[in-house]
Backbone as ProteinMPNN parsed JSONL, in Angstrom:
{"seq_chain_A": "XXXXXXXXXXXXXXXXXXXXXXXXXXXXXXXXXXXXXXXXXXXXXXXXXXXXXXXXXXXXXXXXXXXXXXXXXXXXXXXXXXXXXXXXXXXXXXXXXXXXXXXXXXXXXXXXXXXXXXXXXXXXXXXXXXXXXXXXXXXXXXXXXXXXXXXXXXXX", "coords_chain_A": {"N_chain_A": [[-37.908, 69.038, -28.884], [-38.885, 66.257, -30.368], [-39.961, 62.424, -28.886], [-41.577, 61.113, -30.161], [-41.436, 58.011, -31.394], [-40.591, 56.776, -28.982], [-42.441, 55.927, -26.908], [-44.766, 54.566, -28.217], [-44.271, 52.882, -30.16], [-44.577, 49.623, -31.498], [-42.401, 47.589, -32.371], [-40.446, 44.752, -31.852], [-37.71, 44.864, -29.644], [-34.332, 44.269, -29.524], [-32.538, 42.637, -27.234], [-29.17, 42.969, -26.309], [-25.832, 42.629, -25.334], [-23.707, 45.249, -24.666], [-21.443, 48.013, -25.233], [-20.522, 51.066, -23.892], [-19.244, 54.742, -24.7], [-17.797, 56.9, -22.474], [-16.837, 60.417, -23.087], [-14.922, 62.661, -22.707], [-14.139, 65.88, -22.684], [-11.011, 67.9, -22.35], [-12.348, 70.25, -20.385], [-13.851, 69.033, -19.131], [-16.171, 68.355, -19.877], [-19.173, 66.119, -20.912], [-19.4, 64.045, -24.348], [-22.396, 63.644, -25.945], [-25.1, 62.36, -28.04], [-27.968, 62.64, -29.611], [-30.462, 60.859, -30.005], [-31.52, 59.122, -32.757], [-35.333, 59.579, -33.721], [-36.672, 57.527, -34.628], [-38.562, 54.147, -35.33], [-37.971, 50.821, -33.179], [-35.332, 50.876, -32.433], [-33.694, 51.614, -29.306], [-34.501, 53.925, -26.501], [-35.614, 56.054, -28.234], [-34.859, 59.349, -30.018], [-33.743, 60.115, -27.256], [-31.048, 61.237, -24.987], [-27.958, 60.412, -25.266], [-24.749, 58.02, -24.431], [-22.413, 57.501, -26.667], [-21.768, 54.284, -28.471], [-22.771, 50.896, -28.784], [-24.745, 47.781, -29.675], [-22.709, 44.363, -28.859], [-20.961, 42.413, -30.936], [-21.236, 39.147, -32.165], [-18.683, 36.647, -31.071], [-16.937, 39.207, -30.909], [-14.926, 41.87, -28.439], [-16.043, 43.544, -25.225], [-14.719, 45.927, -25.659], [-13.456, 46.185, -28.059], [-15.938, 46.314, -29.365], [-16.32, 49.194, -28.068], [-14.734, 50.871, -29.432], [-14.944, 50.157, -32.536], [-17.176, 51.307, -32.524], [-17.52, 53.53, -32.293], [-15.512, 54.687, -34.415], [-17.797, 54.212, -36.165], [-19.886, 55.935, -35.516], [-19.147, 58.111, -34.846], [-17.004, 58.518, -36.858], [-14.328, 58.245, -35.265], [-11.11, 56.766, -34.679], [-10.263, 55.693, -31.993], [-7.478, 54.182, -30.167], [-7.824, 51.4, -28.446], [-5.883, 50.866, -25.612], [-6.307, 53.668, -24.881], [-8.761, 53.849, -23.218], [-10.523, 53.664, -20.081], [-12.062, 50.92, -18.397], [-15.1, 52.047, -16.733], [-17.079, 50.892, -15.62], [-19.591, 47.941, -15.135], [-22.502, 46.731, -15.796], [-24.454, 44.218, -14.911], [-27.435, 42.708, -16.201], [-30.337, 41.063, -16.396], [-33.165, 39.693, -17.29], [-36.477, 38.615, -15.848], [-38.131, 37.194, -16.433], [-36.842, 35.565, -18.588], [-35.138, 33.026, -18.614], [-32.416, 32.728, -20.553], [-31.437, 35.364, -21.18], [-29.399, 36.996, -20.135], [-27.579, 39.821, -19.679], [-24.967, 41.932, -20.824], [-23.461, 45.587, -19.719], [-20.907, 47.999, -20.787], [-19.474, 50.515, -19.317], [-16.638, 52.403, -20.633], [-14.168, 55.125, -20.314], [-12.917, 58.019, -21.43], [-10.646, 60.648, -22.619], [-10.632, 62.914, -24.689], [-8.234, 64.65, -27.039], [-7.888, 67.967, -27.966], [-7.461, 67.523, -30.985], [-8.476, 65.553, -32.255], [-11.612, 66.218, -31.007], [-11.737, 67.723, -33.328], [-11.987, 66.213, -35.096], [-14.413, 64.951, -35.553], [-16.956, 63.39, -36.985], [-20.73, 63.239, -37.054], [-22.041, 60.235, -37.503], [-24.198, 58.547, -36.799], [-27.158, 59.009, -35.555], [-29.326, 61.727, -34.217], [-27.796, 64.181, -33.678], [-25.137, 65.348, -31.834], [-23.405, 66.772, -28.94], [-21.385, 68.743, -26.486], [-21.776, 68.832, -22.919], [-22.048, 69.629, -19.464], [-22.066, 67.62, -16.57], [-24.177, 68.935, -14.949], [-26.016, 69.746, -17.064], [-26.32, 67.77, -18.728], [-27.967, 65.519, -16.957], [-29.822, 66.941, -15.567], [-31.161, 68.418, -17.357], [-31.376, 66.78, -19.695], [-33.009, 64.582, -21.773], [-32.753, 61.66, -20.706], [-31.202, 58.519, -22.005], [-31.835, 55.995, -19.463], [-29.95, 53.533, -18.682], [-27.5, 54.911, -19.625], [-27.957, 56.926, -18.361], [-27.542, 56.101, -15.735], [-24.705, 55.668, -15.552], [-23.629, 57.971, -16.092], [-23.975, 59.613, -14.17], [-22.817, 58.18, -11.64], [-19.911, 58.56, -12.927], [-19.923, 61.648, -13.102], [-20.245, 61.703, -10.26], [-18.1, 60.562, -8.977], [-16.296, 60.586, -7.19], [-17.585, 60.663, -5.002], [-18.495, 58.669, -4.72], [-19.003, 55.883, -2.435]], "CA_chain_A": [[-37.453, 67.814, -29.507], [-39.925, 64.823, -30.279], [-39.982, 61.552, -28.897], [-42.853, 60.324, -30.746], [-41.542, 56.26, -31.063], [-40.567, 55.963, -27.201], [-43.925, 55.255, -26.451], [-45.716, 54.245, -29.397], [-43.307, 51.768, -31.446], [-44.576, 48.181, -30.739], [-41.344, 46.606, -33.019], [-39.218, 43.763, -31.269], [-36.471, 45.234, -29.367], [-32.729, 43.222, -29.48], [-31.764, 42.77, -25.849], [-28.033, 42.502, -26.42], [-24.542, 43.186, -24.178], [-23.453, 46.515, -25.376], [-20.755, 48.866, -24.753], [-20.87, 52.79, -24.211], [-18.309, 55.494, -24.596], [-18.105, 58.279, -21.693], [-16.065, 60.593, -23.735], [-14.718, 63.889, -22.323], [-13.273, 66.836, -22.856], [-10.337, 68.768, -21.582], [-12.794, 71.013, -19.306], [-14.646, 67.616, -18.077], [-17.579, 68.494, -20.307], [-19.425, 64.721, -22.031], [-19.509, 64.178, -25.15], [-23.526, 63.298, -25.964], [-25.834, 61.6, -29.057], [-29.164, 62.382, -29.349], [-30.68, 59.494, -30.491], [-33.111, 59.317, -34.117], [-36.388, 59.59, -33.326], [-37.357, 56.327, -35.221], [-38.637, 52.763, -34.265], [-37.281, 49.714, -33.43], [-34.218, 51.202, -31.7], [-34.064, 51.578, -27.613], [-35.024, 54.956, -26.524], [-35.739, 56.548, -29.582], [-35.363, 60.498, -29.2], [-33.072, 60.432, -25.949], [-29.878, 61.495, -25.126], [-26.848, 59.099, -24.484], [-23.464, 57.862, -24.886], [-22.052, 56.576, -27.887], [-21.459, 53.1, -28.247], [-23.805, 50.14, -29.455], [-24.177, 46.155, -28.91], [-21.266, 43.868, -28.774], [-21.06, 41.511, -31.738], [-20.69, 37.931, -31.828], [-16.79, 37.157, -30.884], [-16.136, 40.776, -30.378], [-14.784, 42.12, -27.02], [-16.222, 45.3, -24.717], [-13.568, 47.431, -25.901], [-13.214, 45.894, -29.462], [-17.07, 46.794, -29.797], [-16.694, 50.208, -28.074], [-13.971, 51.134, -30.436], [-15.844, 50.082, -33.454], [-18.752, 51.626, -32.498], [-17.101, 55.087, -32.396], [-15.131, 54.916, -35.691], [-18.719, 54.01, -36.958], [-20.875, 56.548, -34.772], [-18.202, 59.831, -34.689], [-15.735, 58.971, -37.286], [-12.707, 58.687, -34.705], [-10.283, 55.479, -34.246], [-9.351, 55.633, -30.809], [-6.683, 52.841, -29.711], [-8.487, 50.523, -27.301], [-5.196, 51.125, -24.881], [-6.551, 54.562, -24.422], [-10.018, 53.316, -22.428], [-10.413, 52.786, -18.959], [-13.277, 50.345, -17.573], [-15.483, 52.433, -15.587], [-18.439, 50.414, -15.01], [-19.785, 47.161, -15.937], [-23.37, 46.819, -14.925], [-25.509, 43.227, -15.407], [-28.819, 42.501, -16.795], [-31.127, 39.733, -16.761], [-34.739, 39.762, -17.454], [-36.866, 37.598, -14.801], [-38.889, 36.241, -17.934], [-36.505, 34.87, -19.569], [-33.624, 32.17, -18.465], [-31.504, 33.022, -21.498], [-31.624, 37.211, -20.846], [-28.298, 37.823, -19.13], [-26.656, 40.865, -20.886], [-24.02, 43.543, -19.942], [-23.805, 46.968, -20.505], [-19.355, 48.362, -20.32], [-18.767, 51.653, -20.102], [-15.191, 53.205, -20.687], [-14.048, 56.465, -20.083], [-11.541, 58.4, -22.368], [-10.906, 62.026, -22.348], [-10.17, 63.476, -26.196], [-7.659, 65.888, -27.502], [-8.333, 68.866, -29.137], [-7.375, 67.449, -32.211], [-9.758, 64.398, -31.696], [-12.517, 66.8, -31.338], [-11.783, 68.646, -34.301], [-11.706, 65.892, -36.38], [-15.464, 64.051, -35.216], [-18.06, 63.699, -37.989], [-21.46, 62.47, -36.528], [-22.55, 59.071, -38.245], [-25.148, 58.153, -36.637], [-27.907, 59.743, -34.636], [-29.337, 63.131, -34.709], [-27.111, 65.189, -32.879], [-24.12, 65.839, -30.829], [-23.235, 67.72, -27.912], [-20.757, 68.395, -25.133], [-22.469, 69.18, -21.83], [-21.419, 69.245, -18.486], [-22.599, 66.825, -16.008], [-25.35, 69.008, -14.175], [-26.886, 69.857, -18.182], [-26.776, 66.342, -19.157], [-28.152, 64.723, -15.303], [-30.704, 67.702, -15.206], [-32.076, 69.355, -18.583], [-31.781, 66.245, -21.281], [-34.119, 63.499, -22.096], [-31.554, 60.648, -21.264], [-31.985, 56.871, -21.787], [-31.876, 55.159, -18.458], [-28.847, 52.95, -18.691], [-26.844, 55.72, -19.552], [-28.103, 57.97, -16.866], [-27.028, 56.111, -14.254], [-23.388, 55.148, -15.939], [-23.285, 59.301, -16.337], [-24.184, 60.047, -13.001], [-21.918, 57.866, -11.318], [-19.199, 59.13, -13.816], [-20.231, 62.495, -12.631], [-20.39, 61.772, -9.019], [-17.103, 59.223, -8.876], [-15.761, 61.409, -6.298], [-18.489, 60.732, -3.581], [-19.407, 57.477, -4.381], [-17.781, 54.772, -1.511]], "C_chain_A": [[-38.511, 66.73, -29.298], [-39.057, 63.323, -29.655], [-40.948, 61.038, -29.056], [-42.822, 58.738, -30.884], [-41.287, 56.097, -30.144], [-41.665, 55.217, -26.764], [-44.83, 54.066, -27.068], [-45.484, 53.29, -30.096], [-43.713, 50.371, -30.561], [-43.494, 47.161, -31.737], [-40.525, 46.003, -31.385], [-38.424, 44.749, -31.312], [-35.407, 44.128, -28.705], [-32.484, 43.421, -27.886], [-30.537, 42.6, -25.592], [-27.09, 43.287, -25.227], [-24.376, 44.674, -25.496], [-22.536, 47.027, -24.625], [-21.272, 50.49, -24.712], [-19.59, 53.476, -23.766], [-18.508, 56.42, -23.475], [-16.965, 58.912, -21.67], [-16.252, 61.895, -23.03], [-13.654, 64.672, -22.875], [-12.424, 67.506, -21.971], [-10.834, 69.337, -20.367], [-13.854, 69.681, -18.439], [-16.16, 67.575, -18.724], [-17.86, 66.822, -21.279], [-20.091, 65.14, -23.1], [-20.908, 63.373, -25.943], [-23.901, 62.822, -27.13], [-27.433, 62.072, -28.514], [-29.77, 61.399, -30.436], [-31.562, 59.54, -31.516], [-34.014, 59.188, -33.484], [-37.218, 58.646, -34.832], [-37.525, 54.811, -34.554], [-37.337, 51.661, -34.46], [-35.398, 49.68, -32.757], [-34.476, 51.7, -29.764], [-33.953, 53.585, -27.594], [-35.094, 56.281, -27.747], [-35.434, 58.519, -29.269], [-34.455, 61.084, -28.105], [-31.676, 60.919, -26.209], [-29.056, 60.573, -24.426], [-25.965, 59.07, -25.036], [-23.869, 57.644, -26.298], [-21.882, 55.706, -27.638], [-22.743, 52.399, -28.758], [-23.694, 48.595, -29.041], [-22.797, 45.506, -29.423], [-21.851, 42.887, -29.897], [-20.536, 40.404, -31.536], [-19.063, 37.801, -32.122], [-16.369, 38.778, -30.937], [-16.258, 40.747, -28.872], [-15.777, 43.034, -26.907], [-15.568, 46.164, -25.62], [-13.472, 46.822, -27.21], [-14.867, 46.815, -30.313], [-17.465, 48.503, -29.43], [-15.829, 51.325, -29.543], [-14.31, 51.091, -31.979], [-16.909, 50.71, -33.926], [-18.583, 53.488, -32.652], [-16.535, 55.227, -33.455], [-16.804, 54.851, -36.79], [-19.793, 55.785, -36.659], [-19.904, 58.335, -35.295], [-17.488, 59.76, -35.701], [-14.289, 58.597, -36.898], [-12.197, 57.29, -33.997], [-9.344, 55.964, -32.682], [-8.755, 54.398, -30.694], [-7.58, 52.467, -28.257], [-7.462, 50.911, -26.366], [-5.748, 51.927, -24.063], [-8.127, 55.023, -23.506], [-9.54, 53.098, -21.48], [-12.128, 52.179, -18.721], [-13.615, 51.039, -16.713], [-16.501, 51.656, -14.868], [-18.994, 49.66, -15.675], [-21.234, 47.067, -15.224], [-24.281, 45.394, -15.771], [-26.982, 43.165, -15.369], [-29.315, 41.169, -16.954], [-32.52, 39.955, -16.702], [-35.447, 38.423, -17.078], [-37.835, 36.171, -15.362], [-38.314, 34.885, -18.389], [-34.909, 34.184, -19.105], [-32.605, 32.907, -18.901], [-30.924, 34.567, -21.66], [-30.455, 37.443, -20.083], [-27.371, 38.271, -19.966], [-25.788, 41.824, -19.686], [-24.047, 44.734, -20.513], [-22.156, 47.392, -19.704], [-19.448, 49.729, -20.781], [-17.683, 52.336, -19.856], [-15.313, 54.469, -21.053], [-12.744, 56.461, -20.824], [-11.483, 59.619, -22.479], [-10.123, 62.283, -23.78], [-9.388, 64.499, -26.266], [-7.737, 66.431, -28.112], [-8.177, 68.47, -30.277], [-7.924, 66.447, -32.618], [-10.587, 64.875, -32.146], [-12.825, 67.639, -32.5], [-12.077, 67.846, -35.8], [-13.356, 64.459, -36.207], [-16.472, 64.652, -36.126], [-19.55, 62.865, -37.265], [-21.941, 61.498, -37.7], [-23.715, 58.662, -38.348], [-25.713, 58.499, -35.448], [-28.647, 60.905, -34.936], [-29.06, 64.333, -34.474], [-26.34, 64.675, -31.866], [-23.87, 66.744, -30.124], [-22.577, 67.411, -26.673], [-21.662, 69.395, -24.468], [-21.775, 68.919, -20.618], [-22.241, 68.258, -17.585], [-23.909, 67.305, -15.518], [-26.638, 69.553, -15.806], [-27.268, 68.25, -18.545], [-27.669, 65.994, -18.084], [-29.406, 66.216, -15.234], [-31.633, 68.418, -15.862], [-32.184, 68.5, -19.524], [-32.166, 64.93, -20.779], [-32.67, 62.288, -22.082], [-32.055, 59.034, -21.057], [-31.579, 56.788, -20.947], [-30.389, 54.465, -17.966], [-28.136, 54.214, -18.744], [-26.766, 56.901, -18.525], [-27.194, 57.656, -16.213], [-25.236, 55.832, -14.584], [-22.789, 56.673, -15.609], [-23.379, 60.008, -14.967], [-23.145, 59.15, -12.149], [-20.371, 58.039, -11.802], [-18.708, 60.599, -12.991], [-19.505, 62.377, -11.01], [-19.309, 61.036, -7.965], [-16.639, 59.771, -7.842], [-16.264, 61.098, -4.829], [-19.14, 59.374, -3.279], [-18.372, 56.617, -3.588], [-18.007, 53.626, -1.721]], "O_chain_A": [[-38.92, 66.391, -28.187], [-37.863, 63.11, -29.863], [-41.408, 60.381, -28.122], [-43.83, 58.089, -30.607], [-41.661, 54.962, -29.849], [-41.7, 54.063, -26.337], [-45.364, 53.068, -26.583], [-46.397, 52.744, -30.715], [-43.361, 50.078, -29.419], [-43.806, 45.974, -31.83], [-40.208, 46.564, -30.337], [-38.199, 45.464, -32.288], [-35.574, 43.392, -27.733], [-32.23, 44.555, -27.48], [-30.398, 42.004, -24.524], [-27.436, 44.197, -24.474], [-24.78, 44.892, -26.638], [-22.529, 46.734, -23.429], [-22.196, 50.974, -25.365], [-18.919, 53.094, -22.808], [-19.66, 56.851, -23.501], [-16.069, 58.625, -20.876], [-17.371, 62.313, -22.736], [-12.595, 64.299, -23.379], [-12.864, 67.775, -20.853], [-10.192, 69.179, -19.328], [-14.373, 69.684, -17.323], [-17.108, 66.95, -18.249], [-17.048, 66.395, -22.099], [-20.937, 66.03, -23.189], [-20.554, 62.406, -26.617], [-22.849, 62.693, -27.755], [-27.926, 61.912, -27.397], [-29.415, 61.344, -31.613], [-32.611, 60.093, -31.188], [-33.791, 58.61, -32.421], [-38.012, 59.039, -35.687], [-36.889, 54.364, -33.599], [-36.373, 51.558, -35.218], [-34.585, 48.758, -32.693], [-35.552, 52.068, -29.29], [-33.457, 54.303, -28.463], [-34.428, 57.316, -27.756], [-35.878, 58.937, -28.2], [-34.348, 62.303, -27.965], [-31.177, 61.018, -27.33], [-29.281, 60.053, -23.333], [-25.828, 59.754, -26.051], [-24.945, 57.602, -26.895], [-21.706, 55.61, -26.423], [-23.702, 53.077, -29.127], [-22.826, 48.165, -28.281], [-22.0, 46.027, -30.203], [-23.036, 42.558, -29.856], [-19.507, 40.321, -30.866], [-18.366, 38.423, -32.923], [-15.202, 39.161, -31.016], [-17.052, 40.125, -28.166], [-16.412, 43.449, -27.877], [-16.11, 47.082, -26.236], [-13.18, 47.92, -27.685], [-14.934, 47.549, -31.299], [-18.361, 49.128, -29.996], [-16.303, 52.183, -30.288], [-13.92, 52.042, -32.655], [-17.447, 50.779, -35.03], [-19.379, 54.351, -33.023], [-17.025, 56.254, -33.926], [-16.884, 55.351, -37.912], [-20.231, 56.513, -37.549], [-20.25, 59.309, -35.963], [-16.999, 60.864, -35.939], [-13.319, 58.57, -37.656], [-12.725, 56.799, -32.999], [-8.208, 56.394, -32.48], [-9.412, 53.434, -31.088], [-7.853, 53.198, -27.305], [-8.088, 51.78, -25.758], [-5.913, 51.637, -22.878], [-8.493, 56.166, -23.231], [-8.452, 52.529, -21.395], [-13.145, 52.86, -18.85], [-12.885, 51.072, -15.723], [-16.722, 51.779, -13.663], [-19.207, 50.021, -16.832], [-21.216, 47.325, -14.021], [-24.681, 45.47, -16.933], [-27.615, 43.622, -14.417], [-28.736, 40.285, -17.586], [-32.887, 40.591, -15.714], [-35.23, 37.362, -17.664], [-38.096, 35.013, -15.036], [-38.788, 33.758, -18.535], [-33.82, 34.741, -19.244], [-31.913, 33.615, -18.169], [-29.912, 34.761, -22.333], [-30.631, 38.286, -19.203], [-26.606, 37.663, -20.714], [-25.871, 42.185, -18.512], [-24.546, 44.974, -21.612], [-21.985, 47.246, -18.493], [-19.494, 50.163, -21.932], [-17.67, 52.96, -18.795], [-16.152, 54.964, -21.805], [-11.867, 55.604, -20.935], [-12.648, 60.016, -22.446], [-8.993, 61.811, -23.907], [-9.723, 65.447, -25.555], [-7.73, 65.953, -29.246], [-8.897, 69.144, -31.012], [-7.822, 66.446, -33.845], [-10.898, 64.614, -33.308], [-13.915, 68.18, -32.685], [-12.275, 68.272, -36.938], [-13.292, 63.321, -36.674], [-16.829, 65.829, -36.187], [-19.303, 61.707, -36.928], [-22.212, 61.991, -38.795], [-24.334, 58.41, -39.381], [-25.096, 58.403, -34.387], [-28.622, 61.163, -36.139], [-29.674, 65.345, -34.813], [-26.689, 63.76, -31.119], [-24.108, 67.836, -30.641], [-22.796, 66.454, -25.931], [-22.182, 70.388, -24.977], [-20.917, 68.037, -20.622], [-23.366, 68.11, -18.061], [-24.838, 66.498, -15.52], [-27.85, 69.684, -15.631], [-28.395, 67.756, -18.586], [-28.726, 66.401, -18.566], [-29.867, 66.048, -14.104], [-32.63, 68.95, -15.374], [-32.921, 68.861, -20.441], [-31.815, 64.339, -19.758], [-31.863, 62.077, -22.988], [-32.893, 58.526, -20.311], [-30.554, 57.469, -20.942], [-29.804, 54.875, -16.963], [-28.162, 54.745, -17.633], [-25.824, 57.549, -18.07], [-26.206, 58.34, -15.947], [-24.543, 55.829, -13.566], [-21.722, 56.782, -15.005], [-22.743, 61.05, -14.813], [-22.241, 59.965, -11.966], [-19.541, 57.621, -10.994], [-17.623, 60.773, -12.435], [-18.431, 62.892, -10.697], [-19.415, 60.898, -6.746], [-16.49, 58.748, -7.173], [-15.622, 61.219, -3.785], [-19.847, 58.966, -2.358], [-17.18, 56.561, -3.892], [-17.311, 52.753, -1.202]]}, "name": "protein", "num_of_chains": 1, "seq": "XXXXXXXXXXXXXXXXXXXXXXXXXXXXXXXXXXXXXXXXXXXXXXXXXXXXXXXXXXXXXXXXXXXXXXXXXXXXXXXXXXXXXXXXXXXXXXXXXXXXXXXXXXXXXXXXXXXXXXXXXXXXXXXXXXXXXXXXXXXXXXXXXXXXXXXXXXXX"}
């Protein structure tokens, strides 16, 4: 698999709050995105949640919800989210730079999964935690949301 713009793409990148889905299945396996391999988007190429930035007046959960009827296809009820992890951002540059990144956890029912069209990206895939966290190219942010996800058990 290429990541030929990770490196290479000198376009302006949006520094915005964003949400991300950490969507599971029945057997605990996540439900993945590999990301286009074009510019102008944050790790071009990689693998990561679903989810995208938060729009002006939209919530977390209004924008993760959105972002999955757009991305997969599938209207989950905001109800059915829990907050796992909110993690802040500020860039030392720049005063004005303080973003968030929310990601909710939701576990799908077979009939969920049966009914997910990908939208946007260039691939989907469930994986289990030590394939995702050990064999795929993953953006950063999402790593560590997926690994603590993963690891919720041990962390104190």
């Amino acid at each position: 698999m290429s990541r030929t713009h990770f490196l290479t793409d000198a376009s302006e990148l949006e520094f915005a709050s964003a949400s991300a889905a950490i969507l599971l299945d029945d057997a605990g396996r996540y439900l993945l995105q590999r990301r286009d391999d074009i510019p102008r988007i944050w790790y071009p190429g990689h693998w990561g949640l679903f989810g995208g930035a938060i729009e002006p007046g939209e919530s977390a959960l209004d924008a993760m919800v959105r972002e999955l009827a757009e991305e997969i296809g599938i209207e989950i009820p905001a109800a059915r989210f829990e907050l796992f992890l909110r993690q802040d951002f500020a860039l030392g540059w720049r005063d004005d730079a303080r973003r968030e990144r929310h990601f909710f956890s939701a576990v799908l029912a077979p009939e969920e999964i049966a009914r997910l069209t990908l939208g946007e990206g260039a691939e989907m895939r469930w994986v289990t935690g030590e394939e995702a966290l050990g064999e795929l190219p993953l953006a950063p942010y999402d790593s560590f949301g997926l690994f603590l996800h993963h690891a919720r058990r041990r962390v104190r």
